[in-house]
C-alpha beads as a LAMMPS data file, in Angstrom:
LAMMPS data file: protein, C-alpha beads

215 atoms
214 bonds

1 atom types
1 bond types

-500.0 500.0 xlo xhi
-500.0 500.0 ylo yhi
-500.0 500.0 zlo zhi

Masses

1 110.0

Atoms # bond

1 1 1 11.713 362.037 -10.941
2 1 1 15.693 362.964 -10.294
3 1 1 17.645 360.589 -10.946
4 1 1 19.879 358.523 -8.454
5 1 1 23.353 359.906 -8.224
6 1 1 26.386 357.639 -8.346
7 1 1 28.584 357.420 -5.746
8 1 1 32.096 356.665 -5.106
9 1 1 30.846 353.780 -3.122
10 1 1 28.493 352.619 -5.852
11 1 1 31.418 352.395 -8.636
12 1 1 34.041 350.859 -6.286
13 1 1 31.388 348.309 -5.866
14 1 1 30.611 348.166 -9.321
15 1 1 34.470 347.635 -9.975
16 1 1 34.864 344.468 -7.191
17 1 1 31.734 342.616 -8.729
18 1 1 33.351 343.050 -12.207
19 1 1 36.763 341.924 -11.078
20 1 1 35.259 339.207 -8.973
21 1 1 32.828 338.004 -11.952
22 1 1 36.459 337.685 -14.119
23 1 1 38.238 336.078 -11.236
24 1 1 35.749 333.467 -11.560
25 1 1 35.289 332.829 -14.877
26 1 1 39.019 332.191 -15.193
27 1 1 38.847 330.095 -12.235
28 1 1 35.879 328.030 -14.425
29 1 1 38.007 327.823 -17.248
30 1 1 41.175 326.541 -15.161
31 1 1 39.219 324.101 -14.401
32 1 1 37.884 322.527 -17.143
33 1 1 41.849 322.953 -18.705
34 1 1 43.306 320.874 -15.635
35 1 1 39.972 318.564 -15.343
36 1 1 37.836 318.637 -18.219
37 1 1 39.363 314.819 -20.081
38 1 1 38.571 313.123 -16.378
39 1 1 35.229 311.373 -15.408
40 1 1 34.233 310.398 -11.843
41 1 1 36.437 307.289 -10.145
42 1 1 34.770 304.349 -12.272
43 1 1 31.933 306.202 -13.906
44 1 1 31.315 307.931 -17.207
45 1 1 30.121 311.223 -15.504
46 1 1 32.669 313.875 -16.122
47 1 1 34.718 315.206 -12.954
48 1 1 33.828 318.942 -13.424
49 1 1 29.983 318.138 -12.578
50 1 1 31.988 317.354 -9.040
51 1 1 33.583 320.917 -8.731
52 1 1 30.925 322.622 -10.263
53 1 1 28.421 321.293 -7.644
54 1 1 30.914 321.648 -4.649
55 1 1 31.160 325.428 -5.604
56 1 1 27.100 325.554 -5.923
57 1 1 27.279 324.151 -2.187
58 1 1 29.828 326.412 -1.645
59 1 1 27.918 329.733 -2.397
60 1 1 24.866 327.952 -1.266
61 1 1 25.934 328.324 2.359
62 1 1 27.187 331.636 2.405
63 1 1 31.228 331.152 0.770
64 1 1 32.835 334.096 -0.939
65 1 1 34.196 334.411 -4.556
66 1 1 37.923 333.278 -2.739
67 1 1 36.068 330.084 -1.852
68 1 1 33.454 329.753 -4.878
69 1 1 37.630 329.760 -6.677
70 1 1 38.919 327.515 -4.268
71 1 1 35.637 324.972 -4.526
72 1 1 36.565 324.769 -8.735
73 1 1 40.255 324.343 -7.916
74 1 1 40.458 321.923 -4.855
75 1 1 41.512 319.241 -6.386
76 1 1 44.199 320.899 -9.250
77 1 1 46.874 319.874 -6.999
78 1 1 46.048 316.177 -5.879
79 1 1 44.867 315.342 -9.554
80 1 1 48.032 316.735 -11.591
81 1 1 50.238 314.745 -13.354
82 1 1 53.456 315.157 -12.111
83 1 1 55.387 317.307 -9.128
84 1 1 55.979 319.471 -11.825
85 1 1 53.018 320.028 -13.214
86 1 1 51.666 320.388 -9.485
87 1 1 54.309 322.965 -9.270
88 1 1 53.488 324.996 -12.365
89 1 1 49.800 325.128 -11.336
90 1 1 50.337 325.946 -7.489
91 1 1 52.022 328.995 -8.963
92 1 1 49.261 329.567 -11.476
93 1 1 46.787 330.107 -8.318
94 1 1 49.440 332.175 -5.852
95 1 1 49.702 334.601 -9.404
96 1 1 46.280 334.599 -10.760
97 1 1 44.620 334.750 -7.484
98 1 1 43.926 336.468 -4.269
99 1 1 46.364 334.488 -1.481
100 1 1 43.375 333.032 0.359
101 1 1 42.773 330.799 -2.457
102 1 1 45.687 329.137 -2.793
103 1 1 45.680 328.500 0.844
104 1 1 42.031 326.996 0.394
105 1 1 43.186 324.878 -1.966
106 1 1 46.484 323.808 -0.309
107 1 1 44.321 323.159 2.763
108 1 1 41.745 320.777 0.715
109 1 1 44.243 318.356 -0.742
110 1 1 45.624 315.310 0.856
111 1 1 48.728 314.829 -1.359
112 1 1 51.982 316.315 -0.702
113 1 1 54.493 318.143 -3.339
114 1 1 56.217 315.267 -4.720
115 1 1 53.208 312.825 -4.796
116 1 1 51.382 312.992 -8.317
117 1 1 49.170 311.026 -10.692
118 1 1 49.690 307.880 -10.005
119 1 1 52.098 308.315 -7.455
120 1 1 50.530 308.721 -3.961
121 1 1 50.999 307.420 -0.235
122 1 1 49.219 304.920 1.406
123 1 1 45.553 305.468 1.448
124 1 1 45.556 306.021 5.381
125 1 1 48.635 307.754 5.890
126 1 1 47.067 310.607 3.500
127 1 1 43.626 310.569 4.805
128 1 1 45.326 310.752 8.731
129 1 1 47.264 313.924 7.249
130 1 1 44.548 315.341 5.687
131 1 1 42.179 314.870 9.350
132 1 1 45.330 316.774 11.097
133 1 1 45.502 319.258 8.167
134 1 1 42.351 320.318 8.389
135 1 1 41.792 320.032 12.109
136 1 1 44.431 323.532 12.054
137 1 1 42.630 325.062 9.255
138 1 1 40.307 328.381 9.269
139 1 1 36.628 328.165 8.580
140 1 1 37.019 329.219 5.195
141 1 1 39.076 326.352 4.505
142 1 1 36.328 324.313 6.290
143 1 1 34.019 325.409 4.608
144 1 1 35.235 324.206 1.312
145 1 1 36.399 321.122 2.512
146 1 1 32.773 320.109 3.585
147 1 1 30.959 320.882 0.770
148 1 1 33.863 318.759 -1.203
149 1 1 33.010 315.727 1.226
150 1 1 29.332 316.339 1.397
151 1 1 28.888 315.888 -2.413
152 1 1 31.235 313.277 -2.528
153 1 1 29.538 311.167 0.546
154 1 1 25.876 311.766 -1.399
155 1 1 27.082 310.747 -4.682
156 1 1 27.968 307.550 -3.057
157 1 1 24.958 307.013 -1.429
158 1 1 23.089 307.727 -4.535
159 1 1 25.307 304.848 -6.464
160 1 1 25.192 302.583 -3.059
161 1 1 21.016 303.053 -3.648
162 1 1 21.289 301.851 -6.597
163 1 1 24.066 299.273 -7.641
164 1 1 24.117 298.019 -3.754
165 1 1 27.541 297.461 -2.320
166 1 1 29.484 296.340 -5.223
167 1 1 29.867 300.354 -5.516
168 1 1 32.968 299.550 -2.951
169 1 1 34.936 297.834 -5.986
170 1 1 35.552 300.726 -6.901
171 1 1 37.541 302.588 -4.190
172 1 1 40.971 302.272 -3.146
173 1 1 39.557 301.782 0.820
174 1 1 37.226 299.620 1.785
175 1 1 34.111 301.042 3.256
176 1 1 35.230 300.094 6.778
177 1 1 37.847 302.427 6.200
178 1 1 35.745 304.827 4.435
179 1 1 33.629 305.005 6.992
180 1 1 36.164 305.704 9.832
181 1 1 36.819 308.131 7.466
182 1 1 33.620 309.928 6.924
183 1 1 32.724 309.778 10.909
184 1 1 36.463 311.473 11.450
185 1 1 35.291 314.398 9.028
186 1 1 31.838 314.673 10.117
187 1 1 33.270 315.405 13.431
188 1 1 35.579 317.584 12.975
189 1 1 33.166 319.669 10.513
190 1 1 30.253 319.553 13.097
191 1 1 30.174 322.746 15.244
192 1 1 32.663 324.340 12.869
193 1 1 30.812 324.814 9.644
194 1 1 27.056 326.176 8.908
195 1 1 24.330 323.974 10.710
196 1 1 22.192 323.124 7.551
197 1 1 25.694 321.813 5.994
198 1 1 26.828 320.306 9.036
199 1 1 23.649 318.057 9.821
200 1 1 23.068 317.457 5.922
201 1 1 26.473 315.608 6.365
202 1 1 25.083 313.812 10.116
203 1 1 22.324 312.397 7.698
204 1 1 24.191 310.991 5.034
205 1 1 27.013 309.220 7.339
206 1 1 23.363 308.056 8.974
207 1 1 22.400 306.404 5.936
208 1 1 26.324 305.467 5.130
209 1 1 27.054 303.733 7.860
210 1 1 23.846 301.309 7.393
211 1 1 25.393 300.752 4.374
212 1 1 28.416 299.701 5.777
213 1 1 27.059 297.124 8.121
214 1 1 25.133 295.445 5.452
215 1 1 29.096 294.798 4.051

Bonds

1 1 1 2
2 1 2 3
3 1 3 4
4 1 4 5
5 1 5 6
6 1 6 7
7 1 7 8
8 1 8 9
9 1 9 10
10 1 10 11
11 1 11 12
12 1 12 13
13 1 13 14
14 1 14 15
15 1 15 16
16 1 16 17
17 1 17 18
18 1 18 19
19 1 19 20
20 1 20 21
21 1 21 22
22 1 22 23
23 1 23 24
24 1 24 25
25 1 25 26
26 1 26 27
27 1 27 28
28 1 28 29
29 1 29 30
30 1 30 31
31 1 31 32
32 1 32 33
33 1 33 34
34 1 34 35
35 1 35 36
36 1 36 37
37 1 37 38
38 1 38 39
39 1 39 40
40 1 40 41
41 1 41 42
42 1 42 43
43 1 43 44
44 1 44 45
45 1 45 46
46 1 46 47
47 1 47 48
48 1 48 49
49 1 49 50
50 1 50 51
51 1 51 52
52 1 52 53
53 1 53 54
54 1 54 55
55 1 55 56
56 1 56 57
57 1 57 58
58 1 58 59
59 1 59 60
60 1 60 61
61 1 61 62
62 1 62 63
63 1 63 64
64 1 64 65
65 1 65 66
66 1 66 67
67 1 67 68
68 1 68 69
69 1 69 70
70 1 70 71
71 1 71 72
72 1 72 73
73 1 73 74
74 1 74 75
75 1 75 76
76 1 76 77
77 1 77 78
78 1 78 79
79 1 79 80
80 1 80 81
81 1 81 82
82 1 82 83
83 1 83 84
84 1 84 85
85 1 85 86
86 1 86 87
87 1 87 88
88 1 88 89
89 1 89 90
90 1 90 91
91 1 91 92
92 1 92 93
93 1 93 94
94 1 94 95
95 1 95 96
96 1 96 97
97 1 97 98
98 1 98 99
99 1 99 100
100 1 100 101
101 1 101 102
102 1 102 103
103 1 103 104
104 1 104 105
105 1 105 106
106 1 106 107
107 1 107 108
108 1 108 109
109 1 109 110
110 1 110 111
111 1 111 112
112 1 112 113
113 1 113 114
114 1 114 115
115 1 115 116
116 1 116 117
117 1 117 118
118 1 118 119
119 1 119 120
120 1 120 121
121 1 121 122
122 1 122 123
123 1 123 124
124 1 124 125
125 1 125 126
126 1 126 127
127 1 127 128
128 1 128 129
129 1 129 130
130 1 130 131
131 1 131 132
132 1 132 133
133 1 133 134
134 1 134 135
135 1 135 136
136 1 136 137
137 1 137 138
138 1 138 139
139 1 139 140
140 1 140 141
141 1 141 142
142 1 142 143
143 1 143 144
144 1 144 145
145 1 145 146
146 1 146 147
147 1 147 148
148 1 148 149
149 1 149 150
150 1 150 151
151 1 151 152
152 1 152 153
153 1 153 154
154 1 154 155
155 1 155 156
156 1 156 157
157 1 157 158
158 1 158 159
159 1 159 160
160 1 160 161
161 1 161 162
162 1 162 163
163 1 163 164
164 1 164 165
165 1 165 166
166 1 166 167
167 1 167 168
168 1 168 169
169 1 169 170
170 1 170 171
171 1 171 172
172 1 172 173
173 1 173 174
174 1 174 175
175 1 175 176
176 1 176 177
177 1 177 178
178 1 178 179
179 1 179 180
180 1 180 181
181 1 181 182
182 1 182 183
183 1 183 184
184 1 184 185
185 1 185 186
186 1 186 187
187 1 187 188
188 1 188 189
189 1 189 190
190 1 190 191
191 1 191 192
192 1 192 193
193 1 193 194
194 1 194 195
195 1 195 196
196 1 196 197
197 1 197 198
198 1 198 199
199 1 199 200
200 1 200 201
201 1 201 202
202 1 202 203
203 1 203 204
204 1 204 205
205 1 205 206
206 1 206 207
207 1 207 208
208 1 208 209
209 1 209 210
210 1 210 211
211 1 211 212
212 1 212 213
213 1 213 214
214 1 214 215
């Protein structure tokens, strides 16, 4: 039996998977510096089970290592402390990272450059920026973006199952407001991200808004 020859192909290959495979494992540990203290808004389960799943969706439906980065790092911005420390780790994705990413990521967070920690806009005014943000974005973008809001709008089903609709204590907007801004999103994702992901997100604002009119 000869054996198979290596090519130049086969090594340059070999060579992107590697660098990829790095890429991401710095990207996983990035996270879990900038997120790993926080837990899910009034819950006990830690935030990175968020990211981690949002990248699994992510990859699930077809997203490159640029977005499997971007899925672990979409919230850095919104989430850091200060403007500085926004600052400092904006320019730890443009250097670390392939340009894309940092675009993904800019494109998935609803805060601007001087808003931090506890210092953010009015609930609608971001949420109506983020809609128009989005609305320009590329699919990539989109792609990220609806995995981020698909795991978010099923975790709150599961906890709207189960503790009924005091779950809405717990959020900044009420759910009328959540759900005008669910039905916004699910539009605008509809005919521009994968089918599966896009009715998977019809099904839950289904079940969301039932919840809503029980309120």
């Amino acid at each position: 039996m000869s054996e198979k020859r290596i090519t130049t192909d086969d090594l340059e290959t070999a060579t992107e998977l590697s660098e990829n495979e790095a890429k991401l494992c710095y990207a996983t540990q990035l996270a879990w510096r900038w997120h790993g203290q926080q837990t899910r808004k009034g819950r006990t389960t830690p935030y990175m089970s968020h990211l981690l799943q949002v990248q699994g969706l992510v990859i699930a439906h077809g997203g490159n290592s640029a977005q499997a980065i971007a899925a672990l790092l979409h919230d850095a911005l919104e989430d850091a402390e200060s403007p500085a420390d926004r600052a400092e780790r904006e320019a730890t994705i443009q250097s670390e990272f392939n340009p894309t990413v940092l675009r993904i990521v800019l494109d998935c967070t609803d805060t601007t450059s001087d808003e931090a920690g506890a210092i953010k806009g009015p609930w609608r005014e971001r949420k109506e920026r983020y809609i128009a943000q989005l609305t320009a974005a590329e699919a990539d973008s989109l792609l990220v973006a609806a995995c981020d809001k698909r795991h978010n709008l099923g975790d709150l089903i599961v906890d709207l199952r189960a503790e009924g609709l005091s779950t809405f204590t717990r959020f900044t907007a009420g759910p009328n407001e959540q759900l005008w801004y669910f039905e916004n999103l699910e539009a605008l994702f509809r005919s521009r991200v994968p089918d599966p992901l896009a009715s998977e997100l019809t099904n839950l604002l289904v079940e969301f808004r039932a919840f809503v009119e029980q309120s």
